[in-house]
ZADO-1210 file (C-alpha; in nm, 4 decimals, padded with zeros to 6 digits):
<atoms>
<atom x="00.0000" y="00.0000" z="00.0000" code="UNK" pos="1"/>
<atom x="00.2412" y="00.2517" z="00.1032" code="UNK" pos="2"/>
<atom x="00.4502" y="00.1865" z="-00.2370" code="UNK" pos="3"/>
<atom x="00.0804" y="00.2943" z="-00.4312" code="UNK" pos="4"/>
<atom x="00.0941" y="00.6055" z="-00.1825" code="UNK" pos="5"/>
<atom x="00.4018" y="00.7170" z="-00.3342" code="UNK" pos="6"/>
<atom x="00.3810" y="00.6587" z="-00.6725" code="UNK" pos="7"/>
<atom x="00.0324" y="00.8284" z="-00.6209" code="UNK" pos="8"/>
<atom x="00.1431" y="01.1362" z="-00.4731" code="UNK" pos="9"/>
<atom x="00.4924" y="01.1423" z="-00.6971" code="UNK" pos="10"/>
<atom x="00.2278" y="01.1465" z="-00.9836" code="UNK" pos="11"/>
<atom x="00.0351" y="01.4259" z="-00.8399" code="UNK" pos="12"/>
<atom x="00.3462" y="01.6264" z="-00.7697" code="UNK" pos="13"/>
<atom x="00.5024" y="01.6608" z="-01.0796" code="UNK" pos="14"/>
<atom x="00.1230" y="01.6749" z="-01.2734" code="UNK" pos="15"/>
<atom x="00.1223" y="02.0337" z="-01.0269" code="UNK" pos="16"/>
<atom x="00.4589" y="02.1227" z="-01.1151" code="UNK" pos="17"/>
<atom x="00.4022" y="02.1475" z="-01.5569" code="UNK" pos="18"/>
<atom x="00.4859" y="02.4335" z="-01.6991" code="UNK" pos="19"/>
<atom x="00.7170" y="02.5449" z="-01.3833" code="UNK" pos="20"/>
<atom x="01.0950" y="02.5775" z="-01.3537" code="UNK" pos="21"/>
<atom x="01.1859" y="02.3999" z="-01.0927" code="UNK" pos="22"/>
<atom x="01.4932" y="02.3958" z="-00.8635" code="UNK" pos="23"/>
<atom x="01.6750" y="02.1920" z="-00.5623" code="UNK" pos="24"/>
<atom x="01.4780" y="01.9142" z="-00.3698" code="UNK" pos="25"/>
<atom x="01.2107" y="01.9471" z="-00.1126" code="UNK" pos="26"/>
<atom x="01.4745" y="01.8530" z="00.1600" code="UNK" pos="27"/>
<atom x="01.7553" y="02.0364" z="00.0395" code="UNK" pos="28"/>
<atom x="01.5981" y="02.3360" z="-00.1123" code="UNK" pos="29"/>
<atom x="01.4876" y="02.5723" z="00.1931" code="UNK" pos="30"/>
<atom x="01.8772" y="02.4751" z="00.3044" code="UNK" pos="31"/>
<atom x="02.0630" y="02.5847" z="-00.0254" code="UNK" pos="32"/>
<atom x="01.8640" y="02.9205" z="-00.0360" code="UNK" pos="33"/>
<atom x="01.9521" y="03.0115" z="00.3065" code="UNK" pos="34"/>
<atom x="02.3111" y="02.8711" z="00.2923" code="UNK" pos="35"/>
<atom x="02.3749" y="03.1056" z="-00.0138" code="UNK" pos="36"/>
<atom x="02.2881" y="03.3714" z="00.1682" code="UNK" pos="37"/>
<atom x="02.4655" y="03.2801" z="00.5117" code="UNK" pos="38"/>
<atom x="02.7700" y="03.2587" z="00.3051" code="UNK" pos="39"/>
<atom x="02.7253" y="03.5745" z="00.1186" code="UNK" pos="40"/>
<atom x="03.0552" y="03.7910" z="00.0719" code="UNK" pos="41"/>
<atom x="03.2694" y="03.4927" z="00.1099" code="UNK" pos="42"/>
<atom x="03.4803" y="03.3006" z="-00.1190" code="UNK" pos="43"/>
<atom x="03.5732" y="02.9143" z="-00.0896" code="UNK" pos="44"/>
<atom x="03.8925" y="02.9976" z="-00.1954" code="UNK" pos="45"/>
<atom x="04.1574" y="02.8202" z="-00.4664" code="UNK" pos="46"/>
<atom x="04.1544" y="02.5025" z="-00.3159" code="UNK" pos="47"/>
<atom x="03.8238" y="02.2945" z="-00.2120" code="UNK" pos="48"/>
<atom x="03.8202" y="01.9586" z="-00.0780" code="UNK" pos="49"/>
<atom x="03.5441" y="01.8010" z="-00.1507" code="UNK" pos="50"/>
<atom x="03.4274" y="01.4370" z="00.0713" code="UNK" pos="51"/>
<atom x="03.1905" y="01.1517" z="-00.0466" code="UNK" pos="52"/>
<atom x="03.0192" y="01.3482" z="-00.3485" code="UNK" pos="53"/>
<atom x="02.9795" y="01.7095" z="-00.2286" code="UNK" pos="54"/>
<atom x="03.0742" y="01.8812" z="-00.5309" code="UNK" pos="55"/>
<atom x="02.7385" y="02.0610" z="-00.5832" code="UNK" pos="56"/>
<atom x="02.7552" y="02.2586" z="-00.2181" code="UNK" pos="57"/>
<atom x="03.0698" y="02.3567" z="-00.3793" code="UNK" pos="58"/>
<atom x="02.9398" y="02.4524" z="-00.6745" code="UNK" pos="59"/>
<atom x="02.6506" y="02.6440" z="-00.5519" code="UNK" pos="60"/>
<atom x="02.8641" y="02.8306" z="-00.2937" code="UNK" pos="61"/>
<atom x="03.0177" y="02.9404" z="-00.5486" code="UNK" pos="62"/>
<atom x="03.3771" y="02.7408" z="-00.6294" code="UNK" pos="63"/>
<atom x="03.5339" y="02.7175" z="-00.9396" code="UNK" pos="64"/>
<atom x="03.5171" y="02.3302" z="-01.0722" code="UNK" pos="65"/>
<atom x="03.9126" y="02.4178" z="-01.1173" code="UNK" pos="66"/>
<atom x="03.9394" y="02.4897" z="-00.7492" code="UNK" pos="67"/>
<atom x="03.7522" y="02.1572" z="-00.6819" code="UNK" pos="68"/>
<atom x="03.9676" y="01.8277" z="-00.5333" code="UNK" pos="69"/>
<atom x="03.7270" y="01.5453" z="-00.4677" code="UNK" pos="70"/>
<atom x="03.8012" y="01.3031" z="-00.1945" code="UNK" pos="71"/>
<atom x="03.5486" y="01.0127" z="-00.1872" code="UNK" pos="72"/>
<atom x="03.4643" y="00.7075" z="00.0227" code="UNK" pos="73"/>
<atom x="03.6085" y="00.4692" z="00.0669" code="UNK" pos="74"/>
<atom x="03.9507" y="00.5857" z="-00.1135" code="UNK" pos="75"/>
<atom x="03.9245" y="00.8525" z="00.1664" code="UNK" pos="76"/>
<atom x="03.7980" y="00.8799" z="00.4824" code="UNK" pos="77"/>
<atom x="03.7034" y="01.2300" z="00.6502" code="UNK" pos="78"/>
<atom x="03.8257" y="01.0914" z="00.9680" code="UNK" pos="79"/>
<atom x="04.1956" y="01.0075" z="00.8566" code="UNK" pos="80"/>
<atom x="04.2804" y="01.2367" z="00.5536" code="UNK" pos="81"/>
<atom x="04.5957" y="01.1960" z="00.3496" code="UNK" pos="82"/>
<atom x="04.6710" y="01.5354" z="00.3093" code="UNK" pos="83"/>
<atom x="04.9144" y="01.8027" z="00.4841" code="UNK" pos="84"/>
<atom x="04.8017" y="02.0528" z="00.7345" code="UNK" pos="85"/>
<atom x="04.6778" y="02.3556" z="00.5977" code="UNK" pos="86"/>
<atom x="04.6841" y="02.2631" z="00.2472" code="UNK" pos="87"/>
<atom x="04.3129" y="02.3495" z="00.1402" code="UNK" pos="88"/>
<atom x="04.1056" y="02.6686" z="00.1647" code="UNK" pos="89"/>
<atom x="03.7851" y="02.5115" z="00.2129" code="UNK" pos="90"/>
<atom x="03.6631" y="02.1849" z="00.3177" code="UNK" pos="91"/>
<atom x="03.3157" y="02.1095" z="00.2371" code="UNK" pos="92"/>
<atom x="03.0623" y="01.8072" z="00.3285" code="UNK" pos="93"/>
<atom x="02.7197" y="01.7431" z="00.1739" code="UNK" pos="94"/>
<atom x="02.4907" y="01.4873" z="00.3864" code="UNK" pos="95"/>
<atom x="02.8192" y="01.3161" z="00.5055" code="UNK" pos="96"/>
<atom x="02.8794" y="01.3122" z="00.8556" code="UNK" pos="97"/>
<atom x="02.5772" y="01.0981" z="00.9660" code="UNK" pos="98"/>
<atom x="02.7249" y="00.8207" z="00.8075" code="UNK" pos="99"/>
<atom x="03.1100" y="00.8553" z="00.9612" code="UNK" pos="100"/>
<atom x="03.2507" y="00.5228" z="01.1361" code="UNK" pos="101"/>
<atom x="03.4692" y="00.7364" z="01.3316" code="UNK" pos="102"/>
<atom x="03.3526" y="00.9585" z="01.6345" code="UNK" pos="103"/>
<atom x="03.2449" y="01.2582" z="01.4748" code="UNK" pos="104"/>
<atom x="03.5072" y="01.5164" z="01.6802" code="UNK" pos="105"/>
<atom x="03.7448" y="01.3189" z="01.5290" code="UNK" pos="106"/>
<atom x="03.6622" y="01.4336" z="01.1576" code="UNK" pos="107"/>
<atom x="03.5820" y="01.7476" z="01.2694" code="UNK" pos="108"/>
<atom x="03.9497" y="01.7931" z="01.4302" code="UNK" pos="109"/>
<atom x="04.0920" y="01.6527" z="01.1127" code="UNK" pos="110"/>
<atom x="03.9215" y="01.8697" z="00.8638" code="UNK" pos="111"/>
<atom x="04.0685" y="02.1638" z="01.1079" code="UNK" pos="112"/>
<atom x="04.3777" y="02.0002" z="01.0785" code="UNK" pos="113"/>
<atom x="04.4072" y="02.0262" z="00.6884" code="UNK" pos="114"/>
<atom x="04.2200" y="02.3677" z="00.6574" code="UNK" pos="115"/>
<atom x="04.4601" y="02.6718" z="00.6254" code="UNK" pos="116"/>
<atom x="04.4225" y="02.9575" z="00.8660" code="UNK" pos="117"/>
<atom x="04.0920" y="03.1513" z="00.7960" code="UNK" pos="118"/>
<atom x="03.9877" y="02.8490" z="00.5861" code="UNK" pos="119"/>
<atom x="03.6193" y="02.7544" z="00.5896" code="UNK" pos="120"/>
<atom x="03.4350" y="02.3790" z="00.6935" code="UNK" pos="121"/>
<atom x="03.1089" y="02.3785" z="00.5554" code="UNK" pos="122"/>
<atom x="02.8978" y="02.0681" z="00.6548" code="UNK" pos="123"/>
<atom x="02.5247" y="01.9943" z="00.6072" code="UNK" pos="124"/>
<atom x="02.3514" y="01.7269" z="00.8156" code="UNK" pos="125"/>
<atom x="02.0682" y="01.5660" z="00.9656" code="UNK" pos="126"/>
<atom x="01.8621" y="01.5879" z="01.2985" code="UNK" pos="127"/>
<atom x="01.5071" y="01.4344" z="01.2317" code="UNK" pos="128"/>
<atom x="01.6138" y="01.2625" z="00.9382" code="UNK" pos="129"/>
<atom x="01.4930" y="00.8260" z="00.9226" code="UNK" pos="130"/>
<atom x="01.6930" y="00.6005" z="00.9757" code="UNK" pos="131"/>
<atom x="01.8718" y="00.5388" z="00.6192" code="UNK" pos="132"/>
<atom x="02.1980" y="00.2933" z="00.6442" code="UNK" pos="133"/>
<atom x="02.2327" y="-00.0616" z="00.6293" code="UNK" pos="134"/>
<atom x="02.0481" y="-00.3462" z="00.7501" code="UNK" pos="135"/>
<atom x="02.3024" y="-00.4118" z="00.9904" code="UNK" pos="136"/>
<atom x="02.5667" y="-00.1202" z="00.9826" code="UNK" pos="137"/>
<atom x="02.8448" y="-00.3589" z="00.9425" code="UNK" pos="138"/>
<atom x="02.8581" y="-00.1823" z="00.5491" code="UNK" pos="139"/>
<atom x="03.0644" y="00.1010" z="00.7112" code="UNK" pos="140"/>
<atom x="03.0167" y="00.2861" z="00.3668" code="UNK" pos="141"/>
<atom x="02.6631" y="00.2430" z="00.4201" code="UNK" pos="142"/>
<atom x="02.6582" y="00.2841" z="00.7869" code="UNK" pos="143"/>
<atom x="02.3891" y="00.5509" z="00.9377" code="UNK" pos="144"/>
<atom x="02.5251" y="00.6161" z="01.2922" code="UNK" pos="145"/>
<atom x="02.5035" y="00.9637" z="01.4040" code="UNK" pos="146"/>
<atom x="02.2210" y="01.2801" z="01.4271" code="UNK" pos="147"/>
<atom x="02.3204" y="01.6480" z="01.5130" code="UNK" pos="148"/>
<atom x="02.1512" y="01.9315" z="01.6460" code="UNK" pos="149"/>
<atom x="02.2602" y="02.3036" z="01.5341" code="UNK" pos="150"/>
<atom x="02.3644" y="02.3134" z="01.8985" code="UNK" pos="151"/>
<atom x="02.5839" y="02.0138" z="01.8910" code="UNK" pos="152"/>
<atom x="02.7527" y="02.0984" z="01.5597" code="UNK" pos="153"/>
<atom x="02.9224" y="02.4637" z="01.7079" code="UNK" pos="154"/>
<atom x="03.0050" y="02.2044" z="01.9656" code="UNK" pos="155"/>
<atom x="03.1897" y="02.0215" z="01.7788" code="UNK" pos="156"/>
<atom x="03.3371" y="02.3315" z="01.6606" code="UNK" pos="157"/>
<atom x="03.4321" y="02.5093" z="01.9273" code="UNK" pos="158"/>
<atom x="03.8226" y="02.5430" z="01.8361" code="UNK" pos="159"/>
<atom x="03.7589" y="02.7063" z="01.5090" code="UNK" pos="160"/>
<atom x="03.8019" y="03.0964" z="01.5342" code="UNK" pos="161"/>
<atom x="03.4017" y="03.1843" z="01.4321" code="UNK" pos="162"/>
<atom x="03.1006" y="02.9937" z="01.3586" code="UNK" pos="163"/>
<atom x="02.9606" y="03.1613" z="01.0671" code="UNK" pos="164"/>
<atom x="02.6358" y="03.0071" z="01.0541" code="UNK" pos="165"/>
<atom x="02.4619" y="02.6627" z="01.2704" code="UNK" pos="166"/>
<atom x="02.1431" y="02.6222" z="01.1549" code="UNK" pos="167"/>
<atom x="01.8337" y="02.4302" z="01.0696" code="UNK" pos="168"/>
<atom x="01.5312" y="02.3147" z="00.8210" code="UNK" pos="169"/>
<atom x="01.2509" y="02.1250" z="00.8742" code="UNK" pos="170"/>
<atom x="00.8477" y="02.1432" z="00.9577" code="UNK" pos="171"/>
<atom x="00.5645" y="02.0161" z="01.1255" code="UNK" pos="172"/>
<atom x="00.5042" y="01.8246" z="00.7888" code="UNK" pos="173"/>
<atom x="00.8018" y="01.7154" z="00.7095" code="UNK" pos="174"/>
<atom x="00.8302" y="01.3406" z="00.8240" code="UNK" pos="175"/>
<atom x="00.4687" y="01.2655" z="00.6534" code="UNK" pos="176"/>
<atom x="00.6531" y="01.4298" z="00.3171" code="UNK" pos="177"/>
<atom x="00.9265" y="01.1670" z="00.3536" code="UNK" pos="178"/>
<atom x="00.6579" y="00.9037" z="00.4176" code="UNK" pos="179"/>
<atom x="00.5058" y="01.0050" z="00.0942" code="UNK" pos="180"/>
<atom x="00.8334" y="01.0307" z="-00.0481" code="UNK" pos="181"/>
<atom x="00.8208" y="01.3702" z="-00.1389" code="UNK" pos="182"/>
<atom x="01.1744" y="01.4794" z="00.0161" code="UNK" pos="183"/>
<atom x="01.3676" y="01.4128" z="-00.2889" code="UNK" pos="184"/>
<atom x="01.0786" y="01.5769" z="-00.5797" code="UNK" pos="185"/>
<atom x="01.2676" y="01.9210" z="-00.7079" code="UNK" pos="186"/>
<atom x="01.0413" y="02.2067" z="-00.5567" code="UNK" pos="187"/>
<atom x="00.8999" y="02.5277" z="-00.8136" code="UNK" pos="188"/>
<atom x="01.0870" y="02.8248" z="-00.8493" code="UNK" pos="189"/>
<atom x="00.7632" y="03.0479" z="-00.8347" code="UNK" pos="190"/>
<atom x="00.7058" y="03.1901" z="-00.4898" code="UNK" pos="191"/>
<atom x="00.3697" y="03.1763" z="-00.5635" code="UNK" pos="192"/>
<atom x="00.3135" y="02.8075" z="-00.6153" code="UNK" pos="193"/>
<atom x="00.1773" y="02.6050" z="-00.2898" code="UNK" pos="194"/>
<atom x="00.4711" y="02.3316" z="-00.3205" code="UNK" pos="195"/>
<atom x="00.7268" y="02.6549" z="-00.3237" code="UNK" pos="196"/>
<atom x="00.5627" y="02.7704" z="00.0395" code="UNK" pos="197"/>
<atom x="00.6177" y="02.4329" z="00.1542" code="UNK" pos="198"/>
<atom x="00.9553" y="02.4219" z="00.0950" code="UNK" pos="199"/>
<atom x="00.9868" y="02.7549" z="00.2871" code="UNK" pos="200"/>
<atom x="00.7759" y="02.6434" z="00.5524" code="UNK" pos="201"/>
<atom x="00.9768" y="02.6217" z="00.8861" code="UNK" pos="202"/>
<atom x="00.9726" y="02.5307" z="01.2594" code="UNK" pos="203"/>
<atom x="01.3465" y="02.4992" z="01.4094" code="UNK" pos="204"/>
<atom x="01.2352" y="02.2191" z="01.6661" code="UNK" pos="205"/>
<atom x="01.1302" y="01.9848" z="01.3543" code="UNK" pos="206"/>
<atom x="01.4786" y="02.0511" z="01.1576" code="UNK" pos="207"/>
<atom x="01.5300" y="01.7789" z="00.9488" code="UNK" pos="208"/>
<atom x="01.8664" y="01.8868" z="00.7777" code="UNK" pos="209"/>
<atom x="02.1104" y="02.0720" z="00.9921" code="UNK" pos="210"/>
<atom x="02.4107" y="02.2471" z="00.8744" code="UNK" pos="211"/>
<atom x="02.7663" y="02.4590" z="00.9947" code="UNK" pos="212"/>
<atom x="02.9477" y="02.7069" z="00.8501" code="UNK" pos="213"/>
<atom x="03.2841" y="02.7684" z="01.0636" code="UNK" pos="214"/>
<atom x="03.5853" y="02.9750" z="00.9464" code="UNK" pos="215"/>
<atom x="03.9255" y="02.7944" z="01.0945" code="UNK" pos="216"/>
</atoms>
C-alpha cells in the first residue's frame, strides 16, 4: 500500500509542477537558499576539498570546478585524511557526517587540521532525518550512525576561530513528506506556487537537515 501512496502522490506532484521551472529538492531546497545567503561575501577559496560526493555545495557556494579536489569514500575517509596541514582553503561536506565510522570530533578535528588559517568547513547534516543505512551497519560505507543538532555541531566546533552560521530546516510536515516520499521531488521556483511555500515552511524544533558554517 504505502509503495501505491508514493507513486500516487509522486504522480500528483510533478502533474502540479508542468509548466514550472523547478529547482533543488524538497529537503535540500529551503537549506541551499539560506546557505547562499549565510555565506554571502565569502569566497571558498583556490583550493576545495570536496568528501563523499559534495561537489554541488561547492558549486553552488560558489567554487570554481578548477578549485575543486574530490576526496570520496572509501579511497578517503574524513576521519583520517591523506593530506598536509593547511593545504586546502575550504573543506566542504554534503549529507556526510551521519554516516562517519569514526567519532564525529574526530573528523571534525581533522578537517581543522588540513584547513589553512581563515579556511572555511562547511557541513550539512541531519537531525530528524529516518533512519537510512544498512540493515546491519556492518557496510561502514553504508553505515547511518550519528544525528546532530545546530547546537551540537558549534560544539563540535568550538576550536575554530568563528562559527559563521549553525542552523536548521525542517516542519511540522516534514516526516509525513518523507513518508510520501516527497523529500527528494525538485520544488517550483515560483514563490507563488503552494509546493514553493512548503519548501519555505519552517519550525526549528522539527529541523530535518542541519548544517555549519565555521571559518578555521
Amino acid at each position: 500500500m504505502r509503495r501505491i501512496a508514493v507513486a500516487a502522490t509522486r504522480s500528483i506532484w510533478k502533474l502540479c509542477c508542468i509548466g514550472c521551472t523547478t529547482g533543488d529538492i524538497l529537503g535540500r531546497y529551503a537549506m541551499y537558499r539560506r546557505m547562499r545567503a549565510q555565506f554571502a561575501g565569502r569566497d571558498l577559496g583556490d583550493r576545495v576539498l570536496s568528501i563523499s560526493h559534495s561537489r554541488k555545495l561547492c558549486t553552488l557556494l560558489g567554487a570554481r570546478e578548477s578549485a575543486v579536489l574530490e576526496a570520496n569514500f572509501p579511497e578517503h575517509s574524513i576521519g583520517s585524511l591523506a593530506f598536509e596541514a593547511n593545504s586546502f582553503s575550504a573543506v566542504v561536506s554534503d549529507q556526510v557526517m551521519e554516516h562517519i565510522a569514526c567519532p564525529p570530533q574526530r573528523a571534525v578535528d581533522e578537517v581543522f587540521r588540513v584547513l589553512r588559517p581563515g579556511g572555511l568547513a562547511v557541513h550539512t547534516t541531519c537531525f530528524m532525518m529516518p533512519y537510512h543505512g544498512a540493515a546491519d551497519d556492518k557496510e561502514l560505507d553504508n553505515g547511518d550512525f550519528w544525528r546532530f543538532s545546530p547546537s551540537g555541531l558549534t560544539l563540535l566546533h568550538r576550536n575554530y576561530s568563528e562559527v559563521v552560521a549553525a542552523d536548521g530546516w525542517g516542519n511540522f510536515f516534514t516526516p509525513m513528506l518523507g513518508g510520501l516520499g516527497l523529500l527528494h521531488m525538485p520544488v517550483p521556483e515560483a514563490s507563488w506556487h503552494p509546493f514553493n511555500k512548503l519548501a519555505r515552511i519552517d519550525r526549528r524544533s522539527y529541523a530535518f537537515v542541519v548544517w555549519i558554517i565555521a571559518r578555521k
